[in-house]
matplotlib code that plots the C-alpha trace (Angstrom):
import matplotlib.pyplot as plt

x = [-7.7, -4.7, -3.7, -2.6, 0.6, 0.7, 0.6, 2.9, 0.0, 2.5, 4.2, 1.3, 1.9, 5.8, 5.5, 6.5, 6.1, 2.8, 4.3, 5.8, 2.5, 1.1, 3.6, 2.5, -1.4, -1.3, 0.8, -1.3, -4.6, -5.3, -4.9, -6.5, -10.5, -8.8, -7.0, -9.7, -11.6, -9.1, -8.3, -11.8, -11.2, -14.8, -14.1, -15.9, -19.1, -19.1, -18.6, -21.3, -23.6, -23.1, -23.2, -26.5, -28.5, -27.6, -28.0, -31.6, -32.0, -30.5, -27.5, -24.3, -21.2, -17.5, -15.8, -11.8, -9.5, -11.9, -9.5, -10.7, -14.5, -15.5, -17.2, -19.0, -20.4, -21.3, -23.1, -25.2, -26.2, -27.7, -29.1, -31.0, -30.4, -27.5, -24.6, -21.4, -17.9, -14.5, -11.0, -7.6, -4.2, -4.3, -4.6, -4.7, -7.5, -9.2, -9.6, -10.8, -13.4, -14.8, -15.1, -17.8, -21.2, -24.7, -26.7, -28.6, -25.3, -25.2, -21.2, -21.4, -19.6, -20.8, -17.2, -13.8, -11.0, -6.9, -6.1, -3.5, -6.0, -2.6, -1.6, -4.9, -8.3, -11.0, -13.1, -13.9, -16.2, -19.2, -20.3, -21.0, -23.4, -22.2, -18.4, -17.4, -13.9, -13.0, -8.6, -7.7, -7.0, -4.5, -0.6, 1.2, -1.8, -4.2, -4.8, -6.5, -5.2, -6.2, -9.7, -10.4, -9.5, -11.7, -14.5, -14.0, -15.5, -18.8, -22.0, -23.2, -25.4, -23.9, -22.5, -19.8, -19.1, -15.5, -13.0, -9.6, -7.4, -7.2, -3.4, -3.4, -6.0, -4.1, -0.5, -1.5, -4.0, -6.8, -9.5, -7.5, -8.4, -12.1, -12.5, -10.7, -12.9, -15.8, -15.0, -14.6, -17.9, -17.5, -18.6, -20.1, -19.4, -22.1, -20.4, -17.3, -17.5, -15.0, -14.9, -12.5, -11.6, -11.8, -13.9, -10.5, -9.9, -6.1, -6.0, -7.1, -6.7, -9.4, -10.6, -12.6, -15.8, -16.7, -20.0, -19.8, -22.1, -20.5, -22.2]
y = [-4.3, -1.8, 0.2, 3.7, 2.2, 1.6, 4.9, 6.4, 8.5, 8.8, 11.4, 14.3, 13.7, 14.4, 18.1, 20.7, 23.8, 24.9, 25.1, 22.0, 20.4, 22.3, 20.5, 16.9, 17.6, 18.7, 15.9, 13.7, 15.3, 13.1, 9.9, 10.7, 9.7, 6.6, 6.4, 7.1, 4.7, 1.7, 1.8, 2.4, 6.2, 7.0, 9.6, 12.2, 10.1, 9.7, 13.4, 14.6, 12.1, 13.5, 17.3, 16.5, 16.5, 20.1, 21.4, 23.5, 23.8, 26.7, 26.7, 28.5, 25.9, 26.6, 23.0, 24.0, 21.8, 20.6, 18.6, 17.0, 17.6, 14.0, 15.4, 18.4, 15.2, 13.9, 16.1, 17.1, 13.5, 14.0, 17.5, 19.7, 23.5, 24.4, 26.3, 25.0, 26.7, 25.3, 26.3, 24.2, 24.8, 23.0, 25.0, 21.2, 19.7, 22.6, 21.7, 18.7, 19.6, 22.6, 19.8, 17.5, 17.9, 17.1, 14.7, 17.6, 19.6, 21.9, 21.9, 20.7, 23.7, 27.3, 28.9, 27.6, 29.4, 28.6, 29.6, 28.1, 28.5, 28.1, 31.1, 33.3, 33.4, 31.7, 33.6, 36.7, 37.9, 35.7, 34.4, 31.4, 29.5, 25.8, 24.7, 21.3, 19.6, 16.1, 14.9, 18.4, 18.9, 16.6, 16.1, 18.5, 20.2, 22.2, 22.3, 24.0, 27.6, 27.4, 27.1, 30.5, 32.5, 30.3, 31.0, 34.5, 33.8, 32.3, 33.6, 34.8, 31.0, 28.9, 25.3, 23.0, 19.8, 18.6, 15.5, 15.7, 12.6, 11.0, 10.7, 14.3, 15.8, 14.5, 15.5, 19.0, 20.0, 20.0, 19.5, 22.7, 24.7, 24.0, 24.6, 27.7, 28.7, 27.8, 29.3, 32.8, 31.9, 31.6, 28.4, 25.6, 22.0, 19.8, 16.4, 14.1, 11.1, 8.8, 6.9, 4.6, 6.9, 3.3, 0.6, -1.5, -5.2, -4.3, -0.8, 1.3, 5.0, 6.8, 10.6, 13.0, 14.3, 17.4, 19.4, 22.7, 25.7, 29.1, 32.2]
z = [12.8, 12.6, 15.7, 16.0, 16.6, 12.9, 12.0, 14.8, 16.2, 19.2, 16.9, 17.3, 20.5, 20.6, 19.2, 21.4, 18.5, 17.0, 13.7, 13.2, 14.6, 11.7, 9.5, 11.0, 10.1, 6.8, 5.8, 7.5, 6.4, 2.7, 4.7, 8.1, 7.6, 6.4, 9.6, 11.8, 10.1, 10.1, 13.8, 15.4, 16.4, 18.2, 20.2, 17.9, 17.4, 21.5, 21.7, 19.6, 21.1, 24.4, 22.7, 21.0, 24.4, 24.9, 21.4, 20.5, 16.5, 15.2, 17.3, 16.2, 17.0, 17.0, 16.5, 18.6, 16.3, 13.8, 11.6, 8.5, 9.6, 11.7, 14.4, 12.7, 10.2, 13.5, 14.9, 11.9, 11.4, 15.1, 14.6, 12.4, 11.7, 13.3, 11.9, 12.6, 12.5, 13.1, 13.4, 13.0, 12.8, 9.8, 6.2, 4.9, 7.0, 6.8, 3.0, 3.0, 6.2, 3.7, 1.2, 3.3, 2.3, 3.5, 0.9, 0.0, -0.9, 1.9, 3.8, 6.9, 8.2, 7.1, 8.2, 8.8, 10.2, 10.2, 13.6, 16.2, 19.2, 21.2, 20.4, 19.4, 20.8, 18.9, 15.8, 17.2, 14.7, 16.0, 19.9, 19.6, 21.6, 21.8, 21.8, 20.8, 20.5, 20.3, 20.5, 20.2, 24.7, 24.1, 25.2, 22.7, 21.7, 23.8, 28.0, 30.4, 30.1, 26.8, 27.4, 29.4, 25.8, 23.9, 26.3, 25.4, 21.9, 23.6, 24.5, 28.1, 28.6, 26.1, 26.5, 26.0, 25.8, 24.4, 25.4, 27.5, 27.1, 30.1, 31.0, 30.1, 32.0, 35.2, 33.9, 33.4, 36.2, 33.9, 36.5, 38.6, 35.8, 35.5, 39.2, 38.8, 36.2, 38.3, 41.3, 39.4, 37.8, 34.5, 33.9, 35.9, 35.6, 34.5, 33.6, 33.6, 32.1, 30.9, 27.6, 25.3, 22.3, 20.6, 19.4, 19.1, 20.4, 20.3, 21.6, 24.2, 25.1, 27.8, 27.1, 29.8, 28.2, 29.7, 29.8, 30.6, 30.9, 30.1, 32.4]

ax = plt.figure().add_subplot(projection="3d")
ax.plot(x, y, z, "-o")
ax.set_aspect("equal")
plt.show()
């Protein structure tokens, strides 16, 4: 089995501006299922398994950093009824996640949107009343001050549940941020667990999942 070695995954990693980490995913975006696939990448699958005991039927989902679509196909093989959104910096894995379709022909997300949540808050035209995110509170990508503006796009009640990698949730004060978060109110911490983002013999790289409820 390859590793992410193979594909110099340390790259998205390495970006320090939004728009040439824009650049990275769309030209990685035709070959990244087959990446994911090839090295054992889990995470999502261990995120929405995780998400799916909090979900009720019905539930309107914004998926932060949604890529080509794994973890929305995920969650909808777990779950019934709900309506899922997502939003990526990426135009070009925003295609091919609009492409993915439910055997009976139905997308697996009802709206997509091209935002850099870096910079913006999430959709604002909806309040949503589950967040999920899987790799994207990563080094290079998103942190913990990121996380009060998306909460601003949630429903009074809501959930979340959504992975931190590891090295970087104790490199940027990630677990300062929740607390700060909590202690003001809005949100109360549920869960922390700690998983391998892969189901690889020659590699290994530890993710946070989080659970969250938003007041």
């Amino acid at each position: 089995m390859k590793t992410p070695d193979d594909y110099s995954i340390s790259m998205a990693y390495s970006y320090k501006d939004s728009q040439e980490l824009a650049m990275y995913y769309n030209d990685s975006a035709k070959d990244y299922d087959g990446f994911a696939d090839s090295v054992g990448y889990v995470l999502p699958r261990k995120v929405a398994k995780i998400a799916a005991g909090y979900l009720n039927k019905y539930d309107t989902v914004i998926d932060i950093g949604c890529g080509t679509g794994i973890l929305g196909v995920e969650i909808n093989s777990l779950k019934d009824g709900l309506h899922i959104h997502g939003v990526d910096i990426s135009s070009e894995m925003i295609s091919i996640a609009y492409r993915k379709q439910k055997p009976s022909g139905v997308r697996h997300y009802e709206k997509l949107y091209h935002i850099d949540i870096s910079e913006n808050n999430g959709p604002q035209d909806n309040k949503y009343d589950f967040m999920v995110s899987s790799g994207t509170f990563t080094t290079g990508h998103l942190d913990g001050k990121h996380l009060s503006k998306i909460l601003e796009s949630m429903k009074a009640g809501s959930f979340a549940v959504f992975s931190v990698k590891s090295d970087h949730f104790d490199e940027s004060g990630f677990m300062d941020s929740l607390l700060g978060l909590e202690i003001s109110r809005l949100i109360e911490i549920i869960d922390i667990s700690e998983v391998d983002s892969y189901e690889n013999s020659g590699y290994s790289a530890l993710s946070k999942i989080i659970s969250i409820k938003i007041n």
